[in-house]
N, CA, C, O and CB atoms as a CASP TS submission, in Angstrom:
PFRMAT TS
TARGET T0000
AUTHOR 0000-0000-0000
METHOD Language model
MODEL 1
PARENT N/A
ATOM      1  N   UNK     1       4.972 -14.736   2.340  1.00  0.00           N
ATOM      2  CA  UNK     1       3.657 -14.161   2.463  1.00  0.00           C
ATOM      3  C   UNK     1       3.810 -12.663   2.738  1.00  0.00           C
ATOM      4  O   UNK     1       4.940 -12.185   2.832  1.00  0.00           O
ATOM      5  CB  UNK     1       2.843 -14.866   3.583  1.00  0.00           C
ATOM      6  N   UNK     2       2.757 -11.932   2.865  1.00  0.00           N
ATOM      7  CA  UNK     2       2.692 -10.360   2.955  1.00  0.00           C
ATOM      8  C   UNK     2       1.701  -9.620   3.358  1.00  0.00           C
ATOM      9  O   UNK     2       0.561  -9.952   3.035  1.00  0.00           O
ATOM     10  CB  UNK     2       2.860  -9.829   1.908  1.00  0.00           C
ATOM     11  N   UNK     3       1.867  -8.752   3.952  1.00  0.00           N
ATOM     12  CA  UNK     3       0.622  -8.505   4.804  1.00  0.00           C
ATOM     13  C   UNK     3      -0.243  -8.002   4.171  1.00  0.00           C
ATOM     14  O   UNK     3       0.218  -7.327   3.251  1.00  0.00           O
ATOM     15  CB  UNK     3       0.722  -7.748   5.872  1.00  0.00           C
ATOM     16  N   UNK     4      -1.913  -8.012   4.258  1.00  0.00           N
ATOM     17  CA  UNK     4      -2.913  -7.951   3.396  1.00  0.00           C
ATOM     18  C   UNK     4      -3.478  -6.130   3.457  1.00  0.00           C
ATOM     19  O   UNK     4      -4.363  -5.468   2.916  1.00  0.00           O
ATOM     20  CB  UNK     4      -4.092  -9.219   3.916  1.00  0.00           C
ATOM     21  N   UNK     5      -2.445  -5.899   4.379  1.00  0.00           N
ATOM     22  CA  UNK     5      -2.611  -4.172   4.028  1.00  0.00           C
ATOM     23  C   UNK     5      -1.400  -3.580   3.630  1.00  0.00           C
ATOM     24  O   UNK     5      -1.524  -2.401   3.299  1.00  0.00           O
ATOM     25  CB  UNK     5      -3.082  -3.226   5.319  1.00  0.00           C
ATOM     26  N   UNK     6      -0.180  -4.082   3.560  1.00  0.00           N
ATOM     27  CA  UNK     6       0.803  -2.548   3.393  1.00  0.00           C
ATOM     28  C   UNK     6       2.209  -3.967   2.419  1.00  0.00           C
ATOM     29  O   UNK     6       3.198  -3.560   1.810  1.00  0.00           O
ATOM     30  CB  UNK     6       1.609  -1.330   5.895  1.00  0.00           C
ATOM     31  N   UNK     7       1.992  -4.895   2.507  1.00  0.00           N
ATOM     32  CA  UNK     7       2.271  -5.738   1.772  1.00  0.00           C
ATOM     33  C   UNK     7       3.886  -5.963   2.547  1.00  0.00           C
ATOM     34  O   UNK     7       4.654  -6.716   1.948  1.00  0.00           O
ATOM     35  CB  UNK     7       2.033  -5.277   0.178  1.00  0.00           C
ATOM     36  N   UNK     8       4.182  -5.574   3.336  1.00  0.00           N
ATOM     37  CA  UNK     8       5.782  -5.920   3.913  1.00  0.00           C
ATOM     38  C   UNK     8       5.492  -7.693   4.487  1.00  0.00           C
ATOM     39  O   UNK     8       4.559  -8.262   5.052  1.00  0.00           O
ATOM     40  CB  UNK     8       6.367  -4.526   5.642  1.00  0.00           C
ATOM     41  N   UNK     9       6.780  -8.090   4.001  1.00  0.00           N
ATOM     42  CA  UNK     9       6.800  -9.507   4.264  1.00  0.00           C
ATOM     43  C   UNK     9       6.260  -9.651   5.559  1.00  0.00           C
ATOM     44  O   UNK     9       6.397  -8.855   6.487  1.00  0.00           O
ATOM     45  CB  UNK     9       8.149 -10.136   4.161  1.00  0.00           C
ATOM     46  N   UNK    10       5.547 -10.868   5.565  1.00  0.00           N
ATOM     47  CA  UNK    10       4.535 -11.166   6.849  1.00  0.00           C
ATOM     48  C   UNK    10       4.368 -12.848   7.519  1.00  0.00           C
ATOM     49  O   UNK    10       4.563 -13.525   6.510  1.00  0.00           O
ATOM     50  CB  UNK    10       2.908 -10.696   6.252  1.00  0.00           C
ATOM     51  N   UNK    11       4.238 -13.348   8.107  1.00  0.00           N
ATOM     52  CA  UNK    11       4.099 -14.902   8.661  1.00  0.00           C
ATOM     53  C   UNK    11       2.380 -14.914   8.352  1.00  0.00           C
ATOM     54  O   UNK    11       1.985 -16.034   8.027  1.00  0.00           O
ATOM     55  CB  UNK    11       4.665 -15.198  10.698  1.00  0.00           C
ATOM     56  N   UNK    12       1.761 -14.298   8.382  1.00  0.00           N
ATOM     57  CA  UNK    12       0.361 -14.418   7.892  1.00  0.00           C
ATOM     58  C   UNK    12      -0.476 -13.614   7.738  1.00  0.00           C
ATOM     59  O   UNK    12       0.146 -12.724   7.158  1.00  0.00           O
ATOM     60  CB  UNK    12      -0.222 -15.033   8.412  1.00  0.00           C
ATOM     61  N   UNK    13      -1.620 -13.228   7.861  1.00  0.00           N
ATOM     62  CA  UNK    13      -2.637 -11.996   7.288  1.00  0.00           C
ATOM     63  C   UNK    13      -1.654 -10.612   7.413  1.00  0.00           C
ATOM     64  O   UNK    13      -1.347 -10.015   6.381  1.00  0.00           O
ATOM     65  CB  UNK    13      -4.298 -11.790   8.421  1.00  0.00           C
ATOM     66  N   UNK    14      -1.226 -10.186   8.613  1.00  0.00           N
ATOM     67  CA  UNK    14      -0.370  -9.056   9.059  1.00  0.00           C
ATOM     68  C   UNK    14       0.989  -9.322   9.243  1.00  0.00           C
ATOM     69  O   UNK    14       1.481 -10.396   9.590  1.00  0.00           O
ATOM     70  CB  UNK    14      -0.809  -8.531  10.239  1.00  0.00           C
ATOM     71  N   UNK    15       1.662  -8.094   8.945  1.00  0.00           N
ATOM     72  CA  UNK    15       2.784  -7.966   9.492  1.00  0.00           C
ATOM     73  C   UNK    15       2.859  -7.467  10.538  1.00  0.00           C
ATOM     74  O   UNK    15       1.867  -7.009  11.105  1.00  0.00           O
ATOM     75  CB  UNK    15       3.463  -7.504   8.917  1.00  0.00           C
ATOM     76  N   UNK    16       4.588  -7.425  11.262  1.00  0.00           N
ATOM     77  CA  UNK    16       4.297  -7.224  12.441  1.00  0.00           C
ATOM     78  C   UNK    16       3.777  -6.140  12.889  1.00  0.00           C
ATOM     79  O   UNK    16       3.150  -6.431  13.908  1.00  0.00           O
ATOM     80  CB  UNK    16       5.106  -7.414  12.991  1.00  0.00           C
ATOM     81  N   UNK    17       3.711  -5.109  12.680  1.00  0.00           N
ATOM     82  CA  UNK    17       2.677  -4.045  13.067  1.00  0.00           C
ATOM     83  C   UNK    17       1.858  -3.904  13.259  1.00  0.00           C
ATOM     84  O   UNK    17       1.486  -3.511  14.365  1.00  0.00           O
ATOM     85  CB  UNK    17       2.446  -3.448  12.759  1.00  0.00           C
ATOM     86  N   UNK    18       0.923  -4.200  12.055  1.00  0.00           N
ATOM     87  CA  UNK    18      -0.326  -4.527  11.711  1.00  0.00           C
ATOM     88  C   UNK    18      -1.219  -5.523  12.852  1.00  0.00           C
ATOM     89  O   UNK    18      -2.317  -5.373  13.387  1.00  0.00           O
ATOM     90  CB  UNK    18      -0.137  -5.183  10.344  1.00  0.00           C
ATOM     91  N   UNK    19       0.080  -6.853  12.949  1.00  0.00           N
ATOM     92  CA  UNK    19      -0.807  -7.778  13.919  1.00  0.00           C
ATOM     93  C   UNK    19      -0.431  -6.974  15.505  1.00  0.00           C
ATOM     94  O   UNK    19      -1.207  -7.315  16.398  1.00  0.00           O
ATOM     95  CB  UNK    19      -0.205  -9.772  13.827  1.00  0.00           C
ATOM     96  N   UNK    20       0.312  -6.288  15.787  1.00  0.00           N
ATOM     97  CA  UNK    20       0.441  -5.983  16.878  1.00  0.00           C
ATOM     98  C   UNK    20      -0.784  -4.674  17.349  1.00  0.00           C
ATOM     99  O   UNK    20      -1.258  -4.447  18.463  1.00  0.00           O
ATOM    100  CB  UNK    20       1.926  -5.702  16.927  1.00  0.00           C
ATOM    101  N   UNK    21      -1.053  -3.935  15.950  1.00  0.00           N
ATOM    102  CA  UNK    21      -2.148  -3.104  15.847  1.00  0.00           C
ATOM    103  C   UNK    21      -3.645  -4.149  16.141  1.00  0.00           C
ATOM    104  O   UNK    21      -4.620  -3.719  16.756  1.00  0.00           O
ATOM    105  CB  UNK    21      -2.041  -2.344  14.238  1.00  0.00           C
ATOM    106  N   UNK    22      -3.573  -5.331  15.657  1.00  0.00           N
ATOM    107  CA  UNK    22      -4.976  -6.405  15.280  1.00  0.00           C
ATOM    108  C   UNK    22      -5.010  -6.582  17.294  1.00  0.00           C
ATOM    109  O   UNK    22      -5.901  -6.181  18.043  1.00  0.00           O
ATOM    110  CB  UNK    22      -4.456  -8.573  13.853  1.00  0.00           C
ATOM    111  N   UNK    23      -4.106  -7.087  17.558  1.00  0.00           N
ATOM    112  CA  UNK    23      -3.969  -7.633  19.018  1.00  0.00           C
ATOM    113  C   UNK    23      -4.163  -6.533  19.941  1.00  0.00           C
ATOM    114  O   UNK    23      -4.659  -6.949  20.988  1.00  0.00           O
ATOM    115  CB  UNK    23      -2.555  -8.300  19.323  1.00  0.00           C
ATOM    116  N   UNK    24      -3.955  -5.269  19.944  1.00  0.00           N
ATOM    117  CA  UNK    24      -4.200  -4.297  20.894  1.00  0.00           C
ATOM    118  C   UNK    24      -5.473  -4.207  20.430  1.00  0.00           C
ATOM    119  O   UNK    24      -6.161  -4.496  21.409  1.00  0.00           O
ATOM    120  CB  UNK    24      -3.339  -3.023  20.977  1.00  0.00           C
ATOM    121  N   UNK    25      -6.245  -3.959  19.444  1.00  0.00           N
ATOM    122  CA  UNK    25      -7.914  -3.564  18.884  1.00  0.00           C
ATOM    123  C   UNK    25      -8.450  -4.705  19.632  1.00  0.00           C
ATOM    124  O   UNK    25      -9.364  -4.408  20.401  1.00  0.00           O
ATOM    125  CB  UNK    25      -8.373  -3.626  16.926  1.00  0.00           C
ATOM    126  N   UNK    26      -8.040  -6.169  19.589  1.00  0.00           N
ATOM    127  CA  UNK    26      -8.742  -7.054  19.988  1.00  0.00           C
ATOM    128  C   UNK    26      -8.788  -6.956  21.994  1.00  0.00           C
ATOM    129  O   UNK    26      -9.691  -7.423  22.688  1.00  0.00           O
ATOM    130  CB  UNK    26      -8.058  -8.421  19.194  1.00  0.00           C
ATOM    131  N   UNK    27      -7.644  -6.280  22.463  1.00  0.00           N
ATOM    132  CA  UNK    27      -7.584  -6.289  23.611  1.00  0.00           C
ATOM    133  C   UNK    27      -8.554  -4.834  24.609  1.00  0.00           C
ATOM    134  O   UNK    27      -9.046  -4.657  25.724  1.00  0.00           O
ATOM    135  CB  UNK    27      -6.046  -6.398  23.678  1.00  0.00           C
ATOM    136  N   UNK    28      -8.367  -4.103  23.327  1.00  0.00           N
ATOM    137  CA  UNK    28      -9.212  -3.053  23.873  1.00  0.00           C
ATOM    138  C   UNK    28     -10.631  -3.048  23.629  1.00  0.00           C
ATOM    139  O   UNK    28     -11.487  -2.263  24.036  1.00  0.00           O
ATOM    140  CB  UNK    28      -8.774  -1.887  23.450  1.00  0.00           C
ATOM    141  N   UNK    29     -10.727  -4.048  22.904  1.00  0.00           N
ATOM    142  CA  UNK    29     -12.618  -3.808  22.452  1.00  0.00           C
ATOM    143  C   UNK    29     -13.077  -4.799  23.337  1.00  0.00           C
ATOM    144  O   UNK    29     -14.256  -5.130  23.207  1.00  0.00           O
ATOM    145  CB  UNK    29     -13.306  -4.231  20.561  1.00  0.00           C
ATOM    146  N   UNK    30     -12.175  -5.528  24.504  1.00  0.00           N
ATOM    147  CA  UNK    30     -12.780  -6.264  25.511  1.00  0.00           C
ATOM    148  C   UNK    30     -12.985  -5.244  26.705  1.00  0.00           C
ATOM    149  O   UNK    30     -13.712  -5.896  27.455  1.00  0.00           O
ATOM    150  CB  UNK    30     -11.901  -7.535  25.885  1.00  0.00           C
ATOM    151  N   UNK    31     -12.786  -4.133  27.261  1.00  0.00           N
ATOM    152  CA  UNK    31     -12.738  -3.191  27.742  1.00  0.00           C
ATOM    153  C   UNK    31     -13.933  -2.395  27.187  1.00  0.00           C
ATOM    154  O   UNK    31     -14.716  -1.958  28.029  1.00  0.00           O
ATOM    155  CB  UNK    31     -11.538  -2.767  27.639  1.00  0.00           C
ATOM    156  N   UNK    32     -14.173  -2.157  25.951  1.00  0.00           N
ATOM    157  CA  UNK    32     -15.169  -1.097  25.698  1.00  0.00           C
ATOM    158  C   UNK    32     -16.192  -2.103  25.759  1.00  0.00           C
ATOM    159  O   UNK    32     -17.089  -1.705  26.503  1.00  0.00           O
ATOM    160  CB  UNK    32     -15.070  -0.138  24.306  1.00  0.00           C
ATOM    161  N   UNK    33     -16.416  -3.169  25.317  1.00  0.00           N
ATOM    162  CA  UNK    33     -17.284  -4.587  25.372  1.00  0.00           C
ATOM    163  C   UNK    33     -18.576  -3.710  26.884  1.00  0.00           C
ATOM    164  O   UNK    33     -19.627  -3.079  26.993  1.00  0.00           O
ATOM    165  CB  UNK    33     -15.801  -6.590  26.097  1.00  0.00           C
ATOM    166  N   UNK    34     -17.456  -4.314  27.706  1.00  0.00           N
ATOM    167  CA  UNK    34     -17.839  -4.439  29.226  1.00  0.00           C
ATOM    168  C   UNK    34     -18.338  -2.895  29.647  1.00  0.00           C
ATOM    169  O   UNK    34     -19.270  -2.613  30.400  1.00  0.00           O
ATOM    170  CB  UNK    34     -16.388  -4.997  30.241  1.00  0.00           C
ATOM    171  N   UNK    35     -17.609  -2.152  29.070  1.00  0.00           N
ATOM    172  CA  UNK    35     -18.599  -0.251  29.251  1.00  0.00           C
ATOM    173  C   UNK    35     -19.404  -0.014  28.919  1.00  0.00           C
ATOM    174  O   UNK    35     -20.118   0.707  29.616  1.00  0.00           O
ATOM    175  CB  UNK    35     -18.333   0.977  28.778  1.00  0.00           C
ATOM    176  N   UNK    36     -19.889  -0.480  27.538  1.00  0.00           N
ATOM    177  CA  UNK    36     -20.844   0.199  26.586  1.00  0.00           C
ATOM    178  C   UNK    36     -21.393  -0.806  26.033  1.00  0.00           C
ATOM    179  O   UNK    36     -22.453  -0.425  25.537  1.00  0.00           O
ATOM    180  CB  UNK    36     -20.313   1.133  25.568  1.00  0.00           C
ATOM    181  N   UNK    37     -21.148  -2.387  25.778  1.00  0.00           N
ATOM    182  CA  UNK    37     -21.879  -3.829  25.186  1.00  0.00           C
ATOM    183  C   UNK    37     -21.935  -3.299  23.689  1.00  0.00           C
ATOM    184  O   UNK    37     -22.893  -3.726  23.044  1.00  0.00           O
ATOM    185  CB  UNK    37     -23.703  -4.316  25.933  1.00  0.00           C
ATOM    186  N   UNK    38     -21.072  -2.445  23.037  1.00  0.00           N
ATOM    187  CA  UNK    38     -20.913  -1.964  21.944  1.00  0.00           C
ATOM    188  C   UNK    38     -20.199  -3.682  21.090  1.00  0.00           C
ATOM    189  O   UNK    38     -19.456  -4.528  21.588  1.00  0.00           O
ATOM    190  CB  UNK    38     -19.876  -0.387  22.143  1.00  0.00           C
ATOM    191  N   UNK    39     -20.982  -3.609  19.358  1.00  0.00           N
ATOM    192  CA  UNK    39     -20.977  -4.940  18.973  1.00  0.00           C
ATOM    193  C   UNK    39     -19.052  -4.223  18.316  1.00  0.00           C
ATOM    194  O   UNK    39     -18.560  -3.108  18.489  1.00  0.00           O
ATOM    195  CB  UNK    39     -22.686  -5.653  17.614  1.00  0.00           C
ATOM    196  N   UNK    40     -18.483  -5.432  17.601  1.00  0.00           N
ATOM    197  CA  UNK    40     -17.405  -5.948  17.397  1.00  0.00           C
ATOM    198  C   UNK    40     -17.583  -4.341  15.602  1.00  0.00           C
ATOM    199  O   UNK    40     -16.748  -3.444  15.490  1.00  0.00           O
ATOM    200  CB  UNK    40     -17.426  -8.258  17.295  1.00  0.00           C
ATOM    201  N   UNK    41     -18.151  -4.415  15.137  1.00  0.00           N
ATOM    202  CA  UNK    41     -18.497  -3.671  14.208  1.00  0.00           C
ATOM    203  C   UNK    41     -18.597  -2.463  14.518  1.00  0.00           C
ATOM    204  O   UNK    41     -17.862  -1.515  14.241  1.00  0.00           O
ATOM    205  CB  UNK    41     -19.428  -4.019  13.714  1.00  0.00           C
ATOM    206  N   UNK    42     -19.658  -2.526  15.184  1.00  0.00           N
ATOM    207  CA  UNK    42     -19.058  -0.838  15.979  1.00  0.00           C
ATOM    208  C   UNK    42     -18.520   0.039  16.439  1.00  0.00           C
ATOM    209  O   UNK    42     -18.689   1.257  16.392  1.00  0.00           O
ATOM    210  CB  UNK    42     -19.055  -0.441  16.404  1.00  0.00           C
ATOM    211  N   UNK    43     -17.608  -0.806  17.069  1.00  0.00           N
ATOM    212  CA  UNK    43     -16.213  -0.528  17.783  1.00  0.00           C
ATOM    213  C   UNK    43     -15.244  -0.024  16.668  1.00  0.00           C
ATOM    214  O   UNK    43     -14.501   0.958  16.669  1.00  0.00           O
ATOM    215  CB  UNK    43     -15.553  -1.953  18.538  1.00  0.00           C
ATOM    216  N   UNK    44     -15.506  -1.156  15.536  1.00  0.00           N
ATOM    217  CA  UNK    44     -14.225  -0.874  14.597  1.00  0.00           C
ATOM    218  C   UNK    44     -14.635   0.310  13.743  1.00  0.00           C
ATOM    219  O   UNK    44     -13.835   0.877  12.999  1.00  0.00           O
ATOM    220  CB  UNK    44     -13.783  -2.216  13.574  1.00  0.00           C
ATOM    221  N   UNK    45     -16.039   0.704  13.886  1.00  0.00           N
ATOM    222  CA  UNK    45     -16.646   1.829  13.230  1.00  0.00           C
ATOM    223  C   UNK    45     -16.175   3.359  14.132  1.00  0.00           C
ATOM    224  O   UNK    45     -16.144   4.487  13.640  1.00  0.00           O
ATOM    225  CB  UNK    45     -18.422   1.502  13.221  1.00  0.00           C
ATOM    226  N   UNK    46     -15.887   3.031  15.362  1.00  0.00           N
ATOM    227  CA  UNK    46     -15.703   4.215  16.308  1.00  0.00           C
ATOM    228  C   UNK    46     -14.253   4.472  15.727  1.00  0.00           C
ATOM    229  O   UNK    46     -13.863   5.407  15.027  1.00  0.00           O
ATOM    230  CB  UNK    46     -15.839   3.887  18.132  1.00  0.00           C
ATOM    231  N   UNK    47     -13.548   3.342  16.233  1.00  0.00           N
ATOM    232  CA  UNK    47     -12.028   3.786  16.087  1.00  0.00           C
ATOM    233  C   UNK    47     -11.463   3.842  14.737  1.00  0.00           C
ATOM    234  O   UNK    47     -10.287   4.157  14.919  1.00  0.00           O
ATOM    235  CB  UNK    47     -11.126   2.860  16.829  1.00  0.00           C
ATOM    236  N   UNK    48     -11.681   3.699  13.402  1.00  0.00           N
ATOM    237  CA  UNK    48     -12.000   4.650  12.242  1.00  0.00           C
ATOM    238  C   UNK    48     -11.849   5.998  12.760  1.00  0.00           C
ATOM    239  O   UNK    48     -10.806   6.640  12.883  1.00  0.00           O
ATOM    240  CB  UNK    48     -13.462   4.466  11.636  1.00  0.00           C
ATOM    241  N   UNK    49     -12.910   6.299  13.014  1.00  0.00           N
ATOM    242  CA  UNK    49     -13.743   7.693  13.285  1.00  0.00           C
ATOM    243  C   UNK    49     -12.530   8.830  14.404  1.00  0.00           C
ATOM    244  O   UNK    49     -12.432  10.051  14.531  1.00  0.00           O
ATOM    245  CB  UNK    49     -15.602   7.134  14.371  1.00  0.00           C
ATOM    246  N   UNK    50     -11.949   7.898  14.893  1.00  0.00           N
ATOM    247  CA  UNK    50     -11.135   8.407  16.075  1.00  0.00           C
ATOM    248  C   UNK    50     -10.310   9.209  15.636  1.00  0.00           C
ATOM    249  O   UNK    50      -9.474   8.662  14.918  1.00  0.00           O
ATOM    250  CB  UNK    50     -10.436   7.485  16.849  1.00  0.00           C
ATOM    251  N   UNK    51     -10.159  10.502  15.786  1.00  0.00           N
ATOM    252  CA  UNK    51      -8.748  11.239  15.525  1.00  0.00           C
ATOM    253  C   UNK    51      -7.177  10.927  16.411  1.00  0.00           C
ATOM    254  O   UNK    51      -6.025  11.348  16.316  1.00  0.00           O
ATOM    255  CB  UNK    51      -9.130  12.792  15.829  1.00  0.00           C
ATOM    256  N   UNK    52      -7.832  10.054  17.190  1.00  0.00           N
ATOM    257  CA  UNK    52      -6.476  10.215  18.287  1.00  0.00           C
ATOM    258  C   UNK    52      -6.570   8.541  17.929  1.00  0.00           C
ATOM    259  O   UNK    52      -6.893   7.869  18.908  1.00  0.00           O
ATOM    260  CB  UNK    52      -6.691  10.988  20.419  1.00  0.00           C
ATOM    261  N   UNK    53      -6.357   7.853  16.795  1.00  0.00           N
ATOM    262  CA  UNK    53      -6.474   6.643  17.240  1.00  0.00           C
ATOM    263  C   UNK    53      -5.337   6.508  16.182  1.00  0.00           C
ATOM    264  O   UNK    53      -5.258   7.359  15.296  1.00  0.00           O
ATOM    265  CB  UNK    53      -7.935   5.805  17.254  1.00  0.00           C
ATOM    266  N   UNK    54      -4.267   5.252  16.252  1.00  0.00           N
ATOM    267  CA  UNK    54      -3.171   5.042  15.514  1.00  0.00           C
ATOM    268  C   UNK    54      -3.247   4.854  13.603  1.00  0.00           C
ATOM    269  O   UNK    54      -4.336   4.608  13.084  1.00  0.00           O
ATOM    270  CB  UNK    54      -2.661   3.773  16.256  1.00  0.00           C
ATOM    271  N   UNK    55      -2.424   4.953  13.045  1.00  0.00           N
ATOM    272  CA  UNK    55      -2.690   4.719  11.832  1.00  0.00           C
ATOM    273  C   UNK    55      -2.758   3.394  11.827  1.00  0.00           C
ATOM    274  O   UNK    55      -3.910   3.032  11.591  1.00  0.00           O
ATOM    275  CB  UNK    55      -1.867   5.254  10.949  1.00  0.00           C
ATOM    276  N   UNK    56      -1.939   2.422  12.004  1.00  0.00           N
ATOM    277  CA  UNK    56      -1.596   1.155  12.334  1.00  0.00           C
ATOM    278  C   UNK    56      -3.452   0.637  12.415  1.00  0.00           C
ATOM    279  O   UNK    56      -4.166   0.152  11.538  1.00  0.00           O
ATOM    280  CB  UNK    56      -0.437   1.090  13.952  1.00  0.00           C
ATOM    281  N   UNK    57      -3.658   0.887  13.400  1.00  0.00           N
ATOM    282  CA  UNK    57      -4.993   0.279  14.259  1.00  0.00           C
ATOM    283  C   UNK    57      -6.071   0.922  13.265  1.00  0.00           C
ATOM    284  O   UNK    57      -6.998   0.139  13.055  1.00  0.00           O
ATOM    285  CB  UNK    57      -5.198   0.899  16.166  1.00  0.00           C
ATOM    286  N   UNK    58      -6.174   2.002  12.680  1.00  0.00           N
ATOM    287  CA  UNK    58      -6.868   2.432  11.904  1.00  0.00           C
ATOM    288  C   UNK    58      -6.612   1.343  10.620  1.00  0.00           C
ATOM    289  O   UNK    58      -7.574   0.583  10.507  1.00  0.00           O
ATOM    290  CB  UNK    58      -6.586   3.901  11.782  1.00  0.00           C
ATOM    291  N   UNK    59      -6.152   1.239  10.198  1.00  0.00           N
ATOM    292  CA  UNK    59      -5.840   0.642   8.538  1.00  0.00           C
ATOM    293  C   UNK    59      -6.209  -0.469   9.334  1.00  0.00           C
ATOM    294  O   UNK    59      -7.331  -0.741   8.906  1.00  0.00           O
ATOM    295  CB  UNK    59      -4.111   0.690   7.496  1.00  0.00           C
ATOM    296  N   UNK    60      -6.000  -1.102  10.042  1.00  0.00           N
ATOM    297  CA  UNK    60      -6.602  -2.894  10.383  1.00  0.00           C
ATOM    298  C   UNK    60      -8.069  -2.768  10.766  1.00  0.00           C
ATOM    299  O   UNK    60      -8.684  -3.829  10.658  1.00  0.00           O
ATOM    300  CB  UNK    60      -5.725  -3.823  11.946  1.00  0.00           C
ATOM    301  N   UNK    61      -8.825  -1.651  11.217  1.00  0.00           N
ATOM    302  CA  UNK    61     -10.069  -1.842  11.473  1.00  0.00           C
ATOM    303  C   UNK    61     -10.548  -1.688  10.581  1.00  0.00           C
ATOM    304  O   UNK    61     -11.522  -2.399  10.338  1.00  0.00           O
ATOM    305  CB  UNK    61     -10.593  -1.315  12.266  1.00  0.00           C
ATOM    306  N   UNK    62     -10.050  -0.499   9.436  1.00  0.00           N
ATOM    307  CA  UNK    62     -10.643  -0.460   8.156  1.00  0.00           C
ATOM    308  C   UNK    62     -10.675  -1.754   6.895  1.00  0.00           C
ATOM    309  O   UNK    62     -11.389  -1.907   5.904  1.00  0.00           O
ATOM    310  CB  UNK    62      -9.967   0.672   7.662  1.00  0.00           C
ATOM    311  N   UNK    63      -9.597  -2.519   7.453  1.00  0.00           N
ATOM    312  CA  UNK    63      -9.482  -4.113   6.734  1.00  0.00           C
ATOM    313  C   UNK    63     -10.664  -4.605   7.248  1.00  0.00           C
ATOM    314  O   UNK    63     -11.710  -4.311   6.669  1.00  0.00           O
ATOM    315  CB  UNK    63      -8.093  -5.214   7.179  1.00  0.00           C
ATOM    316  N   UNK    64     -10.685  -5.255   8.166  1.00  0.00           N
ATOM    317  CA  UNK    64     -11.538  -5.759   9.168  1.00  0.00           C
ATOM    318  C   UNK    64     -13.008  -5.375   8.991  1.00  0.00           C
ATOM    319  O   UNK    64     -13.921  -6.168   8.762  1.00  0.00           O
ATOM    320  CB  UNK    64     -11.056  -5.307  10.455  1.00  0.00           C
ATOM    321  N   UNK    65     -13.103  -4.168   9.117  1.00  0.00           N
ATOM    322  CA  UNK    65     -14.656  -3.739   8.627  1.00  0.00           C
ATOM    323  C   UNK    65     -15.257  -3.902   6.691  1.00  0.00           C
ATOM    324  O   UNK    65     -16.418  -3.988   6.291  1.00  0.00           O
ATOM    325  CB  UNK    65     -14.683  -1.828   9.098  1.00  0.00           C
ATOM    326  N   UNK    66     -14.177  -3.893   5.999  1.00  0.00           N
ATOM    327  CA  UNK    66     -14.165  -4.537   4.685  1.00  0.00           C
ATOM    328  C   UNK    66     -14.350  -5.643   4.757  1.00  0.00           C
ATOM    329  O   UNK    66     -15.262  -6.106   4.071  1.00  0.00           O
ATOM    330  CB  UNK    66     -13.185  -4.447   3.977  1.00  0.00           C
ATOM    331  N   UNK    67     -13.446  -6.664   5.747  1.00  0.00           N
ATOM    332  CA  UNK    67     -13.897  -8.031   5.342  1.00  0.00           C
ATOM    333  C   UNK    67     -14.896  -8.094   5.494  1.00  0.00           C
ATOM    334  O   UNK    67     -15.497  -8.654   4.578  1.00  0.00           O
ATOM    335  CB  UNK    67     -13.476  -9.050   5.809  1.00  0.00           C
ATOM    336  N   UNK    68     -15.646  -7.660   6.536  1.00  0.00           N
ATOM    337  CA  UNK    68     -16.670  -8.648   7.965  1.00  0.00           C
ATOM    338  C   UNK    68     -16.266  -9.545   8.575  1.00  0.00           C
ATOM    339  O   UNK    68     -16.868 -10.558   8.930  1.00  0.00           O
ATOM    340  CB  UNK    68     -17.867  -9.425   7.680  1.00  0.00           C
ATOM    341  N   UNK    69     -14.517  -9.046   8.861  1.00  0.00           N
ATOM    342  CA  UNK    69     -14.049  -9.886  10.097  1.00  0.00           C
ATOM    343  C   UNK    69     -15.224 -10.131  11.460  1.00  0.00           C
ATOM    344  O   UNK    69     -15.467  -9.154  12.169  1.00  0.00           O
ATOM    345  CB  UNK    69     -12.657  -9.013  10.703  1.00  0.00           C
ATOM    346  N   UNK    70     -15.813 -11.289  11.716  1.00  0.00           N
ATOM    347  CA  UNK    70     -16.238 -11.265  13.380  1.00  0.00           C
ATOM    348  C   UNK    70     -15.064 -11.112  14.306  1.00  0.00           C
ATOM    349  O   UNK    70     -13.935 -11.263  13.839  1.00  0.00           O
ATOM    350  CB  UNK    70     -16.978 -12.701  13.879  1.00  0.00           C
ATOM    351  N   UNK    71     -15.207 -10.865  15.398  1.00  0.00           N
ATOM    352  CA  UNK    71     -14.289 -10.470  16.509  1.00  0.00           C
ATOM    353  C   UNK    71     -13.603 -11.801  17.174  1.00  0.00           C
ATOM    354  O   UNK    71     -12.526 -11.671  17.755  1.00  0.00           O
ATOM    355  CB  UNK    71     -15.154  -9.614  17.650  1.00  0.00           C
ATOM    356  N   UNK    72     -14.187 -12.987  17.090  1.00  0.00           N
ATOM    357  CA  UNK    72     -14.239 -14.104  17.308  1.00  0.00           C
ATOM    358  C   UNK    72     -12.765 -14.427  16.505  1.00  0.00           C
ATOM    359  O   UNK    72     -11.699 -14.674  17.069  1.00  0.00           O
ATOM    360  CB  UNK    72     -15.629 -14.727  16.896  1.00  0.00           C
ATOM    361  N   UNK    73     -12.972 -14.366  15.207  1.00  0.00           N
ATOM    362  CA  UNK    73     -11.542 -15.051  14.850  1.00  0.00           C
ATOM    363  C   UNK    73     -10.112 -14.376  14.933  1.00  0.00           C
ATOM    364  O   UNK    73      -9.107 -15.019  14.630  1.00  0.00           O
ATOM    365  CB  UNK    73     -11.609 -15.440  13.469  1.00  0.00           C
TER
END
């Protein structure tokens, strides 16, 4: 399998980067959640937008906001 952004062999949607990028976004948007009640979409719309935000984490929110990943899965 291969990851659905940068295509390096993968165990499932991401490789390891990518999912390690998916798992920190998912850990930090429980944090901004609780500051701002900002939705799962929005978030991934901010950190896009972010200049100081990783490429990694960028390219998975920009997946993510293509799919209409919910935050849930």
């Amino acid at each position: 399998m291969k990851c659905s952004i940068c295509g390096r062999k993968s165990e499932g949607e991401f490789c390891d980067y990518h999912l390690l990028a998916y798992r920190k976004l998912k850990e930090a948007y429980v944090k901004w959640k609780e500051a701002t009640d900002i939705s799962w979409t929005e978030y991934l719309s901010e950190i896009v937008k972010n200049p100081f935000t990783g490429k990694w984490s960028k390219e998975v929110a920009k997946k993510l906001l293509e799919d209409g990943k919910d935050e849930a899965k």
